[in-house]
PQR file with spaces between the fields and no chain letter, atoms N, CA, C, O and H, PARSE charges and radii, in Angstrom:
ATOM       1  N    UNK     1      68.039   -0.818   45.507 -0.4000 1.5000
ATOM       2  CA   UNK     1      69.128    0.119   45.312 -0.0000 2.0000
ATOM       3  C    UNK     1      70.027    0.057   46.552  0.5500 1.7000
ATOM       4  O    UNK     1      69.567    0.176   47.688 -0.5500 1.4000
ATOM       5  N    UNK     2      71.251   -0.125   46.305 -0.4000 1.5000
ATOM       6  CA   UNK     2      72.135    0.088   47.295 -0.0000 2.0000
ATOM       7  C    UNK     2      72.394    1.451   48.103  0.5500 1.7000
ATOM       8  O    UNK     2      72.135    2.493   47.501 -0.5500 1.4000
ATOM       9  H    UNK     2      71.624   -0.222   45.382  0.4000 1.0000
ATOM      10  N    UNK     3      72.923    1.538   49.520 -0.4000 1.5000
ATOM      11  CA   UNK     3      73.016    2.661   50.303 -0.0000 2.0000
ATOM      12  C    UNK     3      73.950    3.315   49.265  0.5500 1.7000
ATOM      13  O    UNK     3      73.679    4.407   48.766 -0.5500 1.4000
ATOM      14  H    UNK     3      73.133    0.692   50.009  0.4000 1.0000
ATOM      15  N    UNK     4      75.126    2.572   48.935 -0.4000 1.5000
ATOM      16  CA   UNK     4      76.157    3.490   48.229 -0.0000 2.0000
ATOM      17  C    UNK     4      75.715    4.448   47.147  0.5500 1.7000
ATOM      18  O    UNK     4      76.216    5.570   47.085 -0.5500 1.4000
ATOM      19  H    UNK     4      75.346    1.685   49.340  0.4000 1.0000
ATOM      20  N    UNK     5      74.579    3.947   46.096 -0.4000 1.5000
ATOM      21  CA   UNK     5      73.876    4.606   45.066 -0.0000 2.0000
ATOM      22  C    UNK     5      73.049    5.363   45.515  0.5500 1.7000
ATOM      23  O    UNK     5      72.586    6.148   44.687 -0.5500 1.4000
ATOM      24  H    UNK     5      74.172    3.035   46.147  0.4000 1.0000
ATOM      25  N    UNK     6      72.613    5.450   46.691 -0.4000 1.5000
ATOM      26  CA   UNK     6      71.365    6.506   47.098 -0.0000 2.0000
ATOM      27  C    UNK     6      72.306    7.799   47.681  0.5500 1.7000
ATOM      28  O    UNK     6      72.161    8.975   47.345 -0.5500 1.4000
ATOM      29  H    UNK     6      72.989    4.813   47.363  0.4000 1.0000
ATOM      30  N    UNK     7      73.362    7.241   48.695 -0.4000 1.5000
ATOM      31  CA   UNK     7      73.989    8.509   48.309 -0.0000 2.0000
ATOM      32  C    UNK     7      74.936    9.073   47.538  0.5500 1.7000
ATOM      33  O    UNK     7      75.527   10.148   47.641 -0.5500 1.4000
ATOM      34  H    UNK     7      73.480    6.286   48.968  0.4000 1.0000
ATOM      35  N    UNK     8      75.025    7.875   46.455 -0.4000 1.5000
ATOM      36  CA   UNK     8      75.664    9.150   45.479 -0.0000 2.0000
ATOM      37  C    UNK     8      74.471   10.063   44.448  0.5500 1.7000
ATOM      38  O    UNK     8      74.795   11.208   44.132 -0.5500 1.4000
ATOM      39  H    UNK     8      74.545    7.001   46.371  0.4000 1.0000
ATOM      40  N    UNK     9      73.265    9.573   44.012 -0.4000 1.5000
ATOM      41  CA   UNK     9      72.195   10.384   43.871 -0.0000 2.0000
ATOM      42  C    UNK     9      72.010   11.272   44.610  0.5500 1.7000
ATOM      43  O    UNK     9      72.238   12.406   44.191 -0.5500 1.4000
ATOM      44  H    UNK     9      73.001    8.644   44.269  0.4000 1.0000
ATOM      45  N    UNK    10      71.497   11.074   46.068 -0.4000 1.5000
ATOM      46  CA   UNK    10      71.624   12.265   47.116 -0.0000 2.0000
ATOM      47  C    UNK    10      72.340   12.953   47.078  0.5500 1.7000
ATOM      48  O    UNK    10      71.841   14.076   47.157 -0.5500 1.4000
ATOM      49  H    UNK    10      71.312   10.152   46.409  0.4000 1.0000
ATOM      50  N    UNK    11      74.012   12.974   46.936 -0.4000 1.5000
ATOM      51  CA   UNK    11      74.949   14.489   46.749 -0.0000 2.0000
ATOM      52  C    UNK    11      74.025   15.237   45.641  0.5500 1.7000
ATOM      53  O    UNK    11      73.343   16.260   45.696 -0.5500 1.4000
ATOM      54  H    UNK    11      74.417   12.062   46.872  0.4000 1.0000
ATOM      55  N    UNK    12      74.289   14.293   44.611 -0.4000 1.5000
ATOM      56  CA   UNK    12      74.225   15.119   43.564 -0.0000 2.0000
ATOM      57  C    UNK    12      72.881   15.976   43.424  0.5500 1.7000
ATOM      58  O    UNK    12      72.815   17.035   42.799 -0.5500 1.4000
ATOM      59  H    UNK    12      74.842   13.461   44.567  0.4000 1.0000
ATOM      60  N    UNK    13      71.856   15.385   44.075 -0.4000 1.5000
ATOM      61  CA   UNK    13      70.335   16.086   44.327 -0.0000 2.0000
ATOM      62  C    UNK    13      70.417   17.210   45.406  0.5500 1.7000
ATOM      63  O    UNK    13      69.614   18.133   45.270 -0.5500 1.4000
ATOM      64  H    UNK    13      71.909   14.525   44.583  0.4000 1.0000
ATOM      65  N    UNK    14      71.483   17.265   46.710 -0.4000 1.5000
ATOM      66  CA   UNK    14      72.149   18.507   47.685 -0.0000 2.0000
ATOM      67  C    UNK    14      72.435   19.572   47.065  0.5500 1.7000
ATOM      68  O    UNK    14      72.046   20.738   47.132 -0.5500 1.4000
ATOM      69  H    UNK    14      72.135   16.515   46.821  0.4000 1.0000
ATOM      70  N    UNK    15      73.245   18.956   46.386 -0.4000 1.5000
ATOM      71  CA   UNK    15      74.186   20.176   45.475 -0.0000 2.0000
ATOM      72  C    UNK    15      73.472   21.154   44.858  0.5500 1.7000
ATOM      73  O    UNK    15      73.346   22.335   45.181 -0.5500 1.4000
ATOM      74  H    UNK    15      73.561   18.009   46.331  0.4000 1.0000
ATOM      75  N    UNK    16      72.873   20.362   43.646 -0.4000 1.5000
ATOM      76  CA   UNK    16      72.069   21.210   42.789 -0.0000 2.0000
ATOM      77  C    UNK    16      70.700   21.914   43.531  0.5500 1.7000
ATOM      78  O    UNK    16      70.337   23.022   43.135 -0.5500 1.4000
ATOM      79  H    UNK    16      72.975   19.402   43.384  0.4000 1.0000
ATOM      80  N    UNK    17      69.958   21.220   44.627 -0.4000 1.5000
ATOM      81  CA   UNK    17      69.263   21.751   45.761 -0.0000 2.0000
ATOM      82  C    UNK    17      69.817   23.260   46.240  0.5500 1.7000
ATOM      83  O    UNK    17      69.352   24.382   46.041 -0.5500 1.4000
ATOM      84  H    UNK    17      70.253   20.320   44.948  0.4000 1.0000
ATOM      85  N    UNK    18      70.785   22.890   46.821 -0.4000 1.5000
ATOM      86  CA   UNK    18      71.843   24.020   47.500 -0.0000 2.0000
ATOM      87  C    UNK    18      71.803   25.067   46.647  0.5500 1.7000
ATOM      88  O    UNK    18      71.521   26.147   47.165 -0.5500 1.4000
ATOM      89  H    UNK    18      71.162   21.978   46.983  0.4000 1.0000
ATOM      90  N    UNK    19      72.087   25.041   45.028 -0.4000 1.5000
ATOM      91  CA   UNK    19      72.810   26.273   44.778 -0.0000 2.0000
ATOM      92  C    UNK    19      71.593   26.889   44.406  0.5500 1.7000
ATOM      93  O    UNK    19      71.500   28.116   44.405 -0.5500 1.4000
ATOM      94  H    UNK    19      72.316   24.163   44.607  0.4000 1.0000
ATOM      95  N    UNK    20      70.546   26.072   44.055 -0.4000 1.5000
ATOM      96  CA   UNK    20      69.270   26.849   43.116 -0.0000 2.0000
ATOM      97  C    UNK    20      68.640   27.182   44.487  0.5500 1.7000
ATOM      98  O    UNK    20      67.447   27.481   44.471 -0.5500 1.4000
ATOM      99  H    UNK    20      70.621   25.075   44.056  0.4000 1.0000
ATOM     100  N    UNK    21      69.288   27.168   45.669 -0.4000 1.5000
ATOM     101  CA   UNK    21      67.904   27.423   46.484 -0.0000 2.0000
ATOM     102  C    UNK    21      68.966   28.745   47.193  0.5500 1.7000
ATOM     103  O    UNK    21      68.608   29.667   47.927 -0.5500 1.4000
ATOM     104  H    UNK    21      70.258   26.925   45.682  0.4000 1.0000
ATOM     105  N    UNK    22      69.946   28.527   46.822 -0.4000 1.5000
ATOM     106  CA   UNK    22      70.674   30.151   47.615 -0.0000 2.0000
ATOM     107  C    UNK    22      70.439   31.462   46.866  0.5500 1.7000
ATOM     108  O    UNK    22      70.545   32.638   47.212 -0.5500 1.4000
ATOM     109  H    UNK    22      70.237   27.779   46.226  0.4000 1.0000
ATOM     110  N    UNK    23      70.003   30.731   45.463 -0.4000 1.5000
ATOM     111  CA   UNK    23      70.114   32.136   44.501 -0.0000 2.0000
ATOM     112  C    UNK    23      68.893   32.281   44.829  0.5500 1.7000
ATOM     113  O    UNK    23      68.550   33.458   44.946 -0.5500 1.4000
ATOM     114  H    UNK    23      69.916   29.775   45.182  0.4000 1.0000
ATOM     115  N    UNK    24      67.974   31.375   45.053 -0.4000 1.5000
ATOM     116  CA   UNK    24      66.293   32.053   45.145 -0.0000 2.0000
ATOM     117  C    UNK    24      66.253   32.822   46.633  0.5500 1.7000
ATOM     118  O    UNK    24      65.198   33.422   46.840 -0.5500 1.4000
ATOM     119  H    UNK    24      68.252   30.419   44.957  0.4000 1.0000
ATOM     120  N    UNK    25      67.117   32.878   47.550 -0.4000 1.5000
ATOM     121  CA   UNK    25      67.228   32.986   48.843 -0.0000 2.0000
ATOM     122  C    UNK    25      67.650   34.539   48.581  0.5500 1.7000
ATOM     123  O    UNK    25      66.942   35.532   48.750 -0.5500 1.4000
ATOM     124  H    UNK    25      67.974   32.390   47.382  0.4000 1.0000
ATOM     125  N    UNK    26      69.208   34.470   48.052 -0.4000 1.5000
ATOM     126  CA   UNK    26      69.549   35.908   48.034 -0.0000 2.0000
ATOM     127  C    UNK    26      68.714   36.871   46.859  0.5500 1.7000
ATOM     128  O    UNK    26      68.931   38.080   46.782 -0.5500 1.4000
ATOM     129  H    UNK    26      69.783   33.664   47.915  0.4000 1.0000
ATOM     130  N    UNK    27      68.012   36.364   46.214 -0.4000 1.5000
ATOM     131  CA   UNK    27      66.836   37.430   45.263 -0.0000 2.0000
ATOM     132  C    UNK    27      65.817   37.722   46.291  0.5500 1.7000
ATOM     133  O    UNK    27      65.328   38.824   46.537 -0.5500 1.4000
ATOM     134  H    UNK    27      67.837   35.381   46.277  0.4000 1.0000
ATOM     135  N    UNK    28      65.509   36.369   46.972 -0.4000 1.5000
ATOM     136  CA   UNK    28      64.452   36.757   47.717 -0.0000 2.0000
ATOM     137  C    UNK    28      64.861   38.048   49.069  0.5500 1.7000
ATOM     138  O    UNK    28      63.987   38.797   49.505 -0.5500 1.4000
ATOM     139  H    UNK    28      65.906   35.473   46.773  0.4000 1.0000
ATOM     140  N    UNK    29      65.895   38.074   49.419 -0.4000 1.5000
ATOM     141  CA   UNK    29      66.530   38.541   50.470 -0.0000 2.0000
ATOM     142  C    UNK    29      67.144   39.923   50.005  0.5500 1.7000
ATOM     143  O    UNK    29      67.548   40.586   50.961 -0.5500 1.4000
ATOM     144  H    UNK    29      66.605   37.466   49.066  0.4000 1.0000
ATOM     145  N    UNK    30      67.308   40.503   48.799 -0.4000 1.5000
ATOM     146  CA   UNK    30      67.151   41.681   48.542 -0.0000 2.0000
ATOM     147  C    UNK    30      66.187   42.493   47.230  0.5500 1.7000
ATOM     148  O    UNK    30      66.508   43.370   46.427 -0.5500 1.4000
ATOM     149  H    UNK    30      66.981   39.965   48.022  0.4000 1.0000
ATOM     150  N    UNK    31      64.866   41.731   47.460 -0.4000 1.5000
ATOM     151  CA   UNK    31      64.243   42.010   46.843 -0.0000 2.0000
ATOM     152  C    UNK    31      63.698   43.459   48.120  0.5500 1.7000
ATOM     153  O    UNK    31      63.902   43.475   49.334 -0.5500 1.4000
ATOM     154  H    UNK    31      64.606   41.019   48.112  0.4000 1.0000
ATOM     155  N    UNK    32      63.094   44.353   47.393 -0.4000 1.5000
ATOM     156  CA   UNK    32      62.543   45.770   47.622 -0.0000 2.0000
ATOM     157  C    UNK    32      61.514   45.159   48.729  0.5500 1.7000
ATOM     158  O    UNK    32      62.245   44.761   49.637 -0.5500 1.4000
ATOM     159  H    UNK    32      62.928   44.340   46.407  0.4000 1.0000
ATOM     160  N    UNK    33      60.451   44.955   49.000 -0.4000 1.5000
ATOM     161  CA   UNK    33      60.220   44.546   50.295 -0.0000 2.0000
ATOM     162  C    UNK    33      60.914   44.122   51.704  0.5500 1.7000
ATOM     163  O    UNK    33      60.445   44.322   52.825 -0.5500 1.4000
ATOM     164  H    UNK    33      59.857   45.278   48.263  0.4000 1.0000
ATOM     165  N    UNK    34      61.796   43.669   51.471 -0.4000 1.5000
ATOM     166  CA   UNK    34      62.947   42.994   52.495 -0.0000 2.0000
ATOM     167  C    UNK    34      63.498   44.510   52.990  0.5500 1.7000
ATOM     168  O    UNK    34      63.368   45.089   54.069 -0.5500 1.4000
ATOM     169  H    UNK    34      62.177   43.507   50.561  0.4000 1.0000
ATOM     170  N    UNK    35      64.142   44.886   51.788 -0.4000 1.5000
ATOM     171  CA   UNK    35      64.944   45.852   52.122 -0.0000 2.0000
ATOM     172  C    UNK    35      64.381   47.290   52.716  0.5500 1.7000
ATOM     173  O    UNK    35      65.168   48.161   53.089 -0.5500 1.4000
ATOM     174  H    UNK    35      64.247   44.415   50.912  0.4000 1.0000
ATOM     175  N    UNK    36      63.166   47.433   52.760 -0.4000 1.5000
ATOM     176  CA   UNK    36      62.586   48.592   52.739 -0.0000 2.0000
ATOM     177  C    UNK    36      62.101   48.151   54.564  0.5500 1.7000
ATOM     178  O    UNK    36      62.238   49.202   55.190 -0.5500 1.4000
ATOM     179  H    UNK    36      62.527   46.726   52.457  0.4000 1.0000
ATOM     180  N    UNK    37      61.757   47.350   55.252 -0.4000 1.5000
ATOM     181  CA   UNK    37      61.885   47.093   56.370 -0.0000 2.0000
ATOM     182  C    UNK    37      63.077   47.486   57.562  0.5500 1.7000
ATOM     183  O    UNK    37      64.127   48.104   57.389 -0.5500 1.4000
ATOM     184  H    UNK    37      61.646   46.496   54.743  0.4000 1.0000
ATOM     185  N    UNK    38      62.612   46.992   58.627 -0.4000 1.5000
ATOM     186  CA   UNK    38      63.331   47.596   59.868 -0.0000 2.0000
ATOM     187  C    UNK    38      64.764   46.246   59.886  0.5500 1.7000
ATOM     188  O    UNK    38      64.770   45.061   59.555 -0.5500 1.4000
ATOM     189  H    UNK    38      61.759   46.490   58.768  0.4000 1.0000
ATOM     190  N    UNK    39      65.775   47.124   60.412 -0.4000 1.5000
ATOM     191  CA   UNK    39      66.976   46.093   60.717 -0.0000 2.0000
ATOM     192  C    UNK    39      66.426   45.053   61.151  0.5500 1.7000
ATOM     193  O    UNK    39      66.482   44.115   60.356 -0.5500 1.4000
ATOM     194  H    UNK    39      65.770   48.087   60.680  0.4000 1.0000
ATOM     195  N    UNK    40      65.745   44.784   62.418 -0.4000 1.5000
ATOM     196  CA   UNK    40      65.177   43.812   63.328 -0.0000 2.0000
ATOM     197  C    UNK    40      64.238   42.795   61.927  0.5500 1.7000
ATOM     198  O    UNK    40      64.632   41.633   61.833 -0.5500 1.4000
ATOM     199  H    UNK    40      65.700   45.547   63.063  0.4000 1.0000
ATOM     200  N    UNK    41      63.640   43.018   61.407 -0.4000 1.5000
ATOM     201  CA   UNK    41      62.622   41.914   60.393 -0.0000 2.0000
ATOM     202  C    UNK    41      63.834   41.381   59.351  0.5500 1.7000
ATOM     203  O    UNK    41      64.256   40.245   59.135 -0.5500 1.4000
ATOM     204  H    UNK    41      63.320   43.962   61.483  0.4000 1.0000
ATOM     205  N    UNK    42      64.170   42.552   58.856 -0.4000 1.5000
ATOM     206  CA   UNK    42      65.318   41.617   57.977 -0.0000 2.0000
ATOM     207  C    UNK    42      66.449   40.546   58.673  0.5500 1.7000
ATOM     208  O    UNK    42      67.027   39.654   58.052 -0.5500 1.4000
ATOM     209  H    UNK    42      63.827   43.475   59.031  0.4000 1.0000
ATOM     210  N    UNK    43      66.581   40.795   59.811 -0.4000 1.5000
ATOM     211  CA   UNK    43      67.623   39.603   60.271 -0.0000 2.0000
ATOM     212  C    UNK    43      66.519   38.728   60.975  0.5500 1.7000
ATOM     213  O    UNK    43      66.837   37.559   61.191 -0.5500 1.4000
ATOM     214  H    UNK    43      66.112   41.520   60.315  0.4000 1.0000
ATOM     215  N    UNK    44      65.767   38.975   61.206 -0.4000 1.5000
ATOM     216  CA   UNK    44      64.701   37.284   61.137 -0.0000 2.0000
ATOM     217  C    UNK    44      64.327   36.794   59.740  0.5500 1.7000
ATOM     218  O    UNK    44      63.879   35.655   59.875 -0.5500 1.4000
ATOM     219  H    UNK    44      65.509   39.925   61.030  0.4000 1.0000
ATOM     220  N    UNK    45      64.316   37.205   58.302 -0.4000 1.5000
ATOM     221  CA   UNK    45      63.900   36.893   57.295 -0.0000 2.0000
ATOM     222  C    UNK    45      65.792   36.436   56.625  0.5500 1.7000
ATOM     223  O    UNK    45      65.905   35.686   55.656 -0.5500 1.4000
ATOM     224  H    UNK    45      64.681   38.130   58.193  0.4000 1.0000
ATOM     225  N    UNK    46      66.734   36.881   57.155 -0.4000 1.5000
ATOM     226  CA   UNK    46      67.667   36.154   56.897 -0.0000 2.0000
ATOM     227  C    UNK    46      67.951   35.436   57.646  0.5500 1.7000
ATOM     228  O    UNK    46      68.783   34.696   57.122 -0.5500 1.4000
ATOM     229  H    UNK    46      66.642   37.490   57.943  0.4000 1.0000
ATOM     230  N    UNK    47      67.678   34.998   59.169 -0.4000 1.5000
ATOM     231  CA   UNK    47      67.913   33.815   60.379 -0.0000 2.0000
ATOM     232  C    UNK    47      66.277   32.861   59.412  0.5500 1.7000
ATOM     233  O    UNK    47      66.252   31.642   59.578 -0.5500 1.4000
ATOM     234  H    UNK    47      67.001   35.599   59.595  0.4000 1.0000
ATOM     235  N    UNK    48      65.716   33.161   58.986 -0.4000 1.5000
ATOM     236  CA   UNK    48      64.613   31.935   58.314 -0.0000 2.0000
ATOM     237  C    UNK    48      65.358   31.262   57.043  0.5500 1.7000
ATOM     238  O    UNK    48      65.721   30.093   56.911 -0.5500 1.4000
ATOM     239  H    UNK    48      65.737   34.152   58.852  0.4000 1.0000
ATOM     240  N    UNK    49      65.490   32.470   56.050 -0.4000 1.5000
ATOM     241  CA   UNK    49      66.197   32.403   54.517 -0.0000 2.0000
ATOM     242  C    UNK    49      67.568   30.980   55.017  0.5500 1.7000
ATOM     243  O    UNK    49      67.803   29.961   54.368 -0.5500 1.4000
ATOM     244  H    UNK    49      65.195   33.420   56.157  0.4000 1.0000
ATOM     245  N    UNK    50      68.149   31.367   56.166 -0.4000 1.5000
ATOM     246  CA   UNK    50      69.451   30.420   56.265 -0.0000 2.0000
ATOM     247  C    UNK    50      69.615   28.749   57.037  0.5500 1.7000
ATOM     248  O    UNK    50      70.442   27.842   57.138 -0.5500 1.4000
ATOM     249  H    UNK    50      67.957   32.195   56.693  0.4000 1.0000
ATOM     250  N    UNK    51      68.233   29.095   57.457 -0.4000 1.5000
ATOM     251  CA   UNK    51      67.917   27.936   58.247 -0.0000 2.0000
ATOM     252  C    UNK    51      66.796   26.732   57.453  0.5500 1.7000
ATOM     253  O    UNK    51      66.824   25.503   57.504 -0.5500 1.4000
ATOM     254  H    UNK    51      67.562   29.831   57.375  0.4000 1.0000
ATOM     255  N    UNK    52      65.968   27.546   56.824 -0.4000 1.5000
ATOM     256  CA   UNK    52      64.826   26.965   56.309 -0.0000 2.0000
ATOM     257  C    UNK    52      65.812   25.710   55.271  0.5500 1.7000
ATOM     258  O    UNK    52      65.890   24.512   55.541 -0.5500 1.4000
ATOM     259  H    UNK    52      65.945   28.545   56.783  0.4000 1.0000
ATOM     260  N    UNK    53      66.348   26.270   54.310 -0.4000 1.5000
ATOM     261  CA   UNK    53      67.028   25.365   53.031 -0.0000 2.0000
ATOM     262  C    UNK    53      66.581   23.588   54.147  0.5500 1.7000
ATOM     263  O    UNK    53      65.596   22.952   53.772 -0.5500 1.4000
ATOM     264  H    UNK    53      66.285   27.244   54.091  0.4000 1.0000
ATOM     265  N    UNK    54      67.230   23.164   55.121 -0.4000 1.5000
ATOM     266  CA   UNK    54      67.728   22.172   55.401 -0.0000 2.0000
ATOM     267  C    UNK    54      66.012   21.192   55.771  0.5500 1.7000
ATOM     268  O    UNK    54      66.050   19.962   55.726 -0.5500 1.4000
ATOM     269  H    UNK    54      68.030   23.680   55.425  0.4000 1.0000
ATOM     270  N    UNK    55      64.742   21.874   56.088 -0.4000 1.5000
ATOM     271  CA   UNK    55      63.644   21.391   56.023 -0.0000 2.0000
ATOM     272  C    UNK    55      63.445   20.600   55.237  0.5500 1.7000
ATOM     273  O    UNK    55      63.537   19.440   55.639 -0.5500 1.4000
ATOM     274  H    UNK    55      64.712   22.873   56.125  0.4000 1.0000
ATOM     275  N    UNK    56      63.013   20.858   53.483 -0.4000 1.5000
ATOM     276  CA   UNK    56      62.643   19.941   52.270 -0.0000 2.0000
ATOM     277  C    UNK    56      63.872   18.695   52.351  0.5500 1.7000
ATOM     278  O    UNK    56      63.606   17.592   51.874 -0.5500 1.4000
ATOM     279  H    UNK    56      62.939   21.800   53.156  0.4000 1.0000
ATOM     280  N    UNK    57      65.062   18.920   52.909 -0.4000 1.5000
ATOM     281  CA   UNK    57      66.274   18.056   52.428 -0.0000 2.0000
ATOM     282  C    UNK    57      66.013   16.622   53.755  0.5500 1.7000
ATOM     283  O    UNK    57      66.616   15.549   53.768 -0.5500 1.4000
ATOM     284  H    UNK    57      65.278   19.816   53.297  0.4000 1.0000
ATOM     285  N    UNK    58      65.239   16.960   54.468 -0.4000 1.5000
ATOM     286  CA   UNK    58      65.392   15.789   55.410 -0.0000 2.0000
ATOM     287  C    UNK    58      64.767   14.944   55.066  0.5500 1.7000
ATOM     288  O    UNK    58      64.852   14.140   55.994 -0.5500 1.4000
ATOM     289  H    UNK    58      64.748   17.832   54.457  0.4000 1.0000
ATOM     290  N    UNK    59      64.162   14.536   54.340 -0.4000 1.5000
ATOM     291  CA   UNK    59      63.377   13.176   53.819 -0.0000 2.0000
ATOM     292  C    UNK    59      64.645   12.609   52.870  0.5500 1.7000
ATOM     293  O    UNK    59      65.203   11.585   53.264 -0.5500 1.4000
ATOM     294  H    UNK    59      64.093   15.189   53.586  0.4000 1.0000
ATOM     295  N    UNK    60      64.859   12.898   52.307 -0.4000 1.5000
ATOM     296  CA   UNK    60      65.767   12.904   51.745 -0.0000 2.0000
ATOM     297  C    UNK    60      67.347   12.647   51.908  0.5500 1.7000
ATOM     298  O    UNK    60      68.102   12.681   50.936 -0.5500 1.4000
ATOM     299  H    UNK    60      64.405   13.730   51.987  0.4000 1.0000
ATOM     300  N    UNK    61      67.718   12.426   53.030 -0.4000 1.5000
ATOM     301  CA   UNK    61      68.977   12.491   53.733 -0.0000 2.0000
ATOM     302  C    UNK    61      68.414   11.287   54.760  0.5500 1.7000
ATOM     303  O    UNK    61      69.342   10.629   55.231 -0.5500 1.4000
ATOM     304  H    UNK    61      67.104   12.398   53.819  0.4000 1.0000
ATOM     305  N    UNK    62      67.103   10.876   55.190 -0.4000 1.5000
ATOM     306  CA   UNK    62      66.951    9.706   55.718 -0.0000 2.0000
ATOM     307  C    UNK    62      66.800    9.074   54.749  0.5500 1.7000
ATOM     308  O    UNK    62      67.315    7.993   55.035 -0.5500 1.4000
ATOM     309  H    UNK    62      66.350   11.411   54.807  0.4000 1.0000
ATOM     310  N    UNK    63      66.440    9.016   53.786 -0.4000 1.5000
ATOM     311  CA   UNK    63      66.680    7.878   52.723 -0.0000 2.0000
ATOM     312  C    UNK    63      67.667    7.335   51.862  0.5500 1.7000
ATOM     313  O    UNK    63      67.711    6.152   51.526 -0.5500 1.4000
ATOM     314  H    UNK    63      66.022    9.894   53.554  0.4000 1.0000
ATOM     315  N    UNK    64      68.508    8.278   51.491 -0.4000 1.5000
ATOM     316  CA   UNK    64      69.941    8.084   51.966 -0.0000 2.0000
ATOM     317  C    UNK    64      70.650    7.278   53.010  0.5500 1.7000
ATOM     318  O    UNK    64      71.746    6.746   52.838 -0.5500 1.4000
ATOM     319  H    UNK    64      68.473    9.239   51.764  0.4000 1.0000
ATOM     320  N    UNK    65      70.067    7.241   53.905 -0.4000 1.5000
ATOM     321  CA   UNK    65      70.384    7.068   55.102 -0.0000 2.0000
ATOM     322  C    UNK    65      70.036    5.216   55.267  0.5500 1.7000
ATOM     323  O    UNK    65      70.744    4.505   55.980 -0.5500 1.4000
ATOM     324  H    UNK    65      69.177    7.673   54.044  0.4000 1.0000
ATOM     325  N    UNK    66      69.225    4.849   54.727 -0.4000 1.5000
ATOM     326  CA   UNK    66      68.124    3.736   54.604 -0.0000 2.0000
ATOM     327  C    UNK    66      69.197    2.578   54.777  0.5500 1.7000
ATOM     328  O    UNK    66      70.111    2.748   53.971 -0.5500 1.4000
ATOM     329  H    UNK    66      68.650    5.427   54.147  0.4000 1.0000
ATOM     330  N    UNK    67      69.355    1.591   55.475 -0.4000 1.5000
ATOM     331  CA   UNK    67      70.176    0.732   55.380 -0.0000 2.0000
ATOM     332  C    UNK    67      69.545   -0.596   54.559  0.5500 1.7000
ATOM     333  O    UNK    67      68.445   -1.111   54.761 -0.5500 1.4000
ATOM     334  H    UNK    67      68.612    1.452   56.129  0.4000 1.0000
ATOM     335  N    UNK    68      70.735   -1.068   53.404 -0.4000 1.5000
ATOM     336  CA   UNK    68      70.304   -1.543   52.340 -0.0000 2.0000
ATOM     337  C    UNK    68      69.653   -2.956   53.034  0.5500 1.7000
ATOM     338  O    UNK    68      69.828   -3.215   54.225 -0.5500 1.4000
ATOM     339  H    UNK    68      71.628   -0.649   53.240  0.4000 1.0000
ATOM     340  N    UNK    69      68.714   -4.014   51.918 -0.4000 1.5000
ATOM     341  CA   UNK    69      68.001   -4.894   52.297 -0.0000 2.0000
ATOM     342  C    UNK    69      68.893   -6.057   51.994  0.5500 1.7000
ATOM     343  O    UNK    69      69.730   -6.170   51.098 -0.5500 1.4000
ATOM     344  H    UNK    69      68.572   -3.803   50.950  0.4000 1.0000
ATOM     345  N    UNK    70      68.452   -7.100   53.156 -0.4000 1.5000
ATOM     346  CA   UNK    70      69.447   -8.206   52.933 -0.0000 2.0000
ATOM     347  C    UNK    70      69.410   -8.774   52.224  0.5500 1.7000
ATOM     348  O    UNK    70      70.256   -9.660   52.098 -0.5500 1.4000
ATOM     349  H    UNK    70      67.773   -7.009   53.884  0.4000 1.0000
């Protein structure tokens, strides 16, 4: 597979990554546990919620990344 085809698979695997993982983020982020906590826990559970997404995506973005075979 060519670099060019891996990342055009890769957007399209970001994208749809991205949006299904913000909606599980903001349910998760005002679900009744969250909210029922101290200011201080909820802005570490939203500094995690906003940072975490980009973890699962790095395998993924180096392979993308993969420079094609000669």
């Amino acid at each position: 597979m060519t670099r060019r085809n891996r990342k055009l698979i890769g957007a399209f695997t970001v994208i749809i990554y991205v949006v299904v993982y913000a909606l599980l983020a903001m349910a998760l982020a005002q679900s009744r546990p969250v909210q029922e906590t101290t200011g201080l826990l909820q802005g570490l559970v939203y500094a995690v919620l906003g940072l975490f997404w980009i973890v699962p995506l790095m395998p993924l973005i180096s392979w993308m990344e993969k420079p094609d075979k000669a």
